[in-house]
C-alpha positions as CSV (number, residue, x, y, z in Angstrom):
1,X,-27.7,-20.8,-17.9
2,X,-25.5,-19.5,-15.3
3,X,-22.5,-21.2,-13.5
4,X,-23.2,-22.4,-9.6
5,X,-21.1,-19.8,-7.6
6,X,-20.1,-19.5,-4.3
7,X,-17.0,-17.0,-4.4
8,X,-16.8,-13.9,-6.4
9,X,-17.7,-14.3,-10.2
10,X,-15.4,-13.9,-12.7
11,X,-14.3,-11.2,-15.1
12,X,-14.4,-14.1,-17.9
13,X,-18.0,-14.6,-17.5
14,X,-18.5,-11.3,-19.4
15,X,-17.3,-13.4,-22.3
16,X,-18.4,-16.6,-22.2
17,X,-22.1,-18.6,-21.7
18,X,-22.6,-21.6,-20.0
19,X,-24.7,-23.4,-22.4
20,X,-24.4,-26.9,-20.8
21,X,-23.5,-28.0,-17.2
22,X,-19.5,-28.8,-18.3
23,X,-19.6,-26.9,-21.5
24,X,-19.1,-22.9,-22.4
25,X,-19.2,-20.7,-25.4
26,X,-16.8,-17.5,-26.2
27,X,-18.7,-14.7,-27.0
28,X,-16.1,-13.8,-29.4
29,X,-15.7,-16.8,-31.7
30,X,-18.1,-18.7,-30.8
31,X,-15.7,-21.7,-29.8
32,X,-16.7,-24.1,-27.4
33,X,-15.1,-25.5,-24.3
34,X,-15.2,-27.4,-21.8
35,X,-15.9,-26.3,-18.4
36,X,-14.6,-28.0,-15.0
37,X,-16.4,-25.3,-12.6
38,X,-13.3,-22.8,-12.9
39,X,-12.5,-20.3,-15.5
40,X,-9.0,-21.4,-16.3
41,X,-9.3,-22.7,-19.8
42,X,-11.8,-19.4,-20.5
43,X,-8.6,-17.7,-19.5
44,X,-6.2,-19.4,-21.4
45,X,-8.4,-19.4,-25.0
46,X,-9.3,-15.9,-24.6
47,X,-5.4,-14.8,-24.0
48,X,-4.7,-17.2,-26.9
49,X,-7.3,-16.4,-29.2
50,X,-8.3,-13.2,-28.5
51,X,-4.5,-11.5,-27.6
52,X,-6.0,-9.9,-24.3
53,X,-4.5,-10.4,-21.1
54,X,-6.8,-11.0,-18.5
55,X,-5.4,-8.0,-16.0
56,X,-8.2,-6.9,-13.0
57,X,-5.2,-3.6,-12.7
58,X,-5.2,-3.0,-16.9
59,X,-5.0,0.8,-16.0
60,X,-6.1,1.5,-19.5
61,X,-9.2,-0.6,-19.3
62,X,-9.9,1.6,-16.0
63,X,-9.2,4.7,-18.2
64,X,-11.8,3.8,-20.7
65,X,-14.4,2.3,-18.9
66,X,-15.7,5.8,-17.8
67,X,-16.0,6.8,-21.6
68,X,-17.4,3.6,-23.1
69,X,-20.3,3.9,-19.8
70,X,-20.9,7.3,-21.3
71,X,-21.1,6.1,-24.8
72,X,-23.9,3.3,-23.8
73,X,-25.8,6.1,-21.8
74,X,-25.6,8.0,-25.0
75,X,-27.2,5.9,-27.1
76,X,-29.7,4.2,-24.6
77,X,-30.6,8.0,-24.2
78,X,-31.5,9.2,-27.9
79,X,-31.9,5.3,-29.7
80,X,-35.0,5.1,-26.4
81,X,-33.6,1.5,-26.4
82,X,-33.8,0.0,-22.4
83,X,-32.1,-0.8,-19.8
84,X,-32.1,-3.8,-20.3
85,X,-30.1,-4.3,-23.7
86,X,-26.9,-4.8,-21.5
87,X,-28.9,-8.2,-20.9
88,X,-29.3,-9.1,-24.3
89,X,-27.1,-11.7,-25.9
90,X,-26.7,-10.4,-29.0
91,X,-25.6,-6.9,-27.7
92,X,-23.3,-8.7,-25.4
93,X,-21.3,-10.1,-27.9
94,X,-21.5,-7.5,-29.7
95,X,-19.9,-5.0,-27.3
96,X,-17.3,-8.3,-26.2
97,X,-16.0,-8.6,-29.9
98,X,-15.6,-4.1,-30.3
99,X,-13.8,-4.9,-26.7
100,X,-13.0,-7.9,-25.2
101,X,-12.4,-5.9,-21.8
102,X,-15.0,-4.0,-21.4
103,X,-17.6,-4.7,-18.7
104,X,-21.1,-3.7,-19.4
105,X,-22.6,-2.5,-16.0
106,X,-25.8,-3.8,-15.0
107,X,-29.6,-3.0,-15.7
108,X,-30.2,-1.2,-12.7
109,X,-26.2,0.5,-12.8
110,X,-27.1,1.6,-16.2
111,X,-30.7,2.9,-14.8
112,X,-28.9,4.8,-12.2
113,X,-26.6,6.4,-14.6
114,X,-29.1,7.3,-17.0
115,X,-31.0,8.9,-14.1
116,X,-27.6,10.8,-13.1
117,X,-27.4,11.8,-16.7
118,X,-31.1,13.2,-16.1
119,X,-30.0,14.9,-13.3
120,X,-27.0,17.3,-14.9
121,X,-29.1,18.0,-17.8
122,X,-32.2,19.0,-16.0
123,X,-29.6,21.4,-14.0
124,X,-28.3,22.8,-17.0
125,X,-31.6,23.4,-18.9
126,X,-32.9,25.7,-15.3
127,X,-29.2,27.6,-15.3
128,X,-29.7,28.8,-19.1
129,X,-33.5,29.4,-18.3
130,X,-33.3,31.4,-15.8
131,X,-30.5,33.6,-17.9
132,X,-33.5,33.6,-20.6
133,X,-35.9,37.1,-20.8
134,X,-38.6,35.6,-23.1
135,X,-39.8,31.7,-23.8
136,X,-42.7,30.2,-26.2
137,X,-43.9,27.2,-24.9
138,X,-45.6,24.7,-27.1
139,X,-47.8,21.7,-25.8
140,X,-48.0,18.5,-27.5
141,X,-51.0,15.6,-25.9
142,X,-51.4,12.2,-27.1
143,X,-53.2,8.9,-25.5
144,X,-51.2,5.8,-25.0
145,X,-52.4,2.3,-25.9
146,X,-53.8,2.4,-22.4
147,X,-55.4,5.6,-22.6
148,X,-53.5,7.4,-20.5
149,X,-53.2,10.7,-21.6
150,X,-50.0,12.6,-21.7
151,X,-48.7,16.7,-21.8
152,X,-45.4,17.5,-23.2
153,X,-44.0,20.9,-22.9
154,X,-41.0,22.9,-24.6
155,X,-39.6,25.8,-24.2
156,X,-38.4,27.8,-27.1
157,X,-36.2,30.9,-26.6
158,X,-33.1,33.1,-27.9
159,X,-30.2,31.9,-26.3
160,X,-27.0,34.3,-25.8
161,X,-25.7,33.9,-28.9
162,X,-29.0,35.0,-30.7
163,X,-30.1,32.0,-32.7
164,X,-33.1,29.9,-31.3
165,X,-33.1,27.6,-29.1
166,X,-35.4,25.2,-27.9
167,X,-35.3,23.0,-24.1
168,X,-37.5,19.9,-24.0
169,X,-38.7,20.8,-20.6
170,X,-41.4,18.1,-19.2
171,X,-43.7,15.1,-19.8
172,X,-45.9,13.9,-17.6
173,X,-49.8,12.4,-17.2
174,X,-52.1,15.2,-18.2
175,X,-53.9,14.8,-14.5
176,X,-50.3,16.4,-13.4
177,X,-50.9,19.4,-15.7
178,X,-51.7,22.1,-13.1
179,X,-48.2,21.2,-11.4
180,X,-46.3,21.1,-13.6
181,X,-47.6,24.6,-15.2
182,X,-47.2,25.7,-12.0
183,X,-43.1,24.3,-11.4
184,X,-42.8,25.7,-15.0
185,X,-43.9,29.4,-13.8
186,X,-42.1,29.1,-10.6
């Protein structure tokens, strides 16, 4: 249940659920209050209880936020979880209990960042291949539950420090084999 809003929302909302009309629930403790359609006595328990000062300008809150994003990219990247675990309750107070101030980003600010992430790897990955004399590629298929089938291809090499090295380097629908064979060889 969300609270009726018409200004700006909150930063407290990140730690607290409306679970009835007039009543909400710290995602820390778990204690309930009472809710009169502003946040003041979300502020005043969580400062109490929880020894955090509610401060939009907490410049070490700013400093961190950048690394804890990249954490939660991290591990959405290699655990495949989705985007939308930052929706989840349980993750929510989860990450609200390791830090009170952090802000999870949204589904689709997570999405974006994961893409980004995509992005400066898939950069990397050409700038050591094209530094690269030799590569073995091996091609793993498999059909989904819907039967779609699907090609993935790595590329295993040397790299400059002579030990091998392998780049995950594309999966797509096998229908897109011939371009993608053909963006490999380009």
């Amino acid at each position: 249940m969300e609270p009726a809003r018409k200004r700006g929302r909150s930063d407290m909302w990140e730690h607290f659920n409306l679970i009835t009309p007039d009543k909400v629930r710290c995602l820390v403790c778990s204690a309930e209050l009472k809710y009169h359609g502003n946040t003041s006595s979300m502020i005043r328990h969580f400062t109490a209880k929880h020894g955090a000062a509610v401060n939009q300008g907490n410049t070490n809150q700013v400093d961190r936020k950048p690394k804890l994003d990249e954490a939660l990219v991290n591990m959405v990247v290699k655990d495949s979880q989705p985007f939308s675990i930052v929706d989840d309750c349980g993750f929510k107070e989860f990450v609200a209990l390791l830090d009170p101030t952090y802000t999870l980003p949204s589904r689709r600010a997570l999405k974006n960042m994961v893409l980004q992430r995509y992005e400066e790897e898939k950069t990397k990955a050409k700038a050591v291949m094209q530094r690269v004399e030799a590569v073995s590629l091996t091609a793993d298929m498999w059909t989904s539950i819907n039967m779609d089938a699907y090609l993935a291809v790595t590329c295993h090499y040397v790299d400059d420090s002579v030990k091998l090295a392998q780049c995950f380097w594309e999966c797509c629908l096998s229908l897109k084999f011939i371009q993608l064979l053909t963006s490999l060889l380009q």
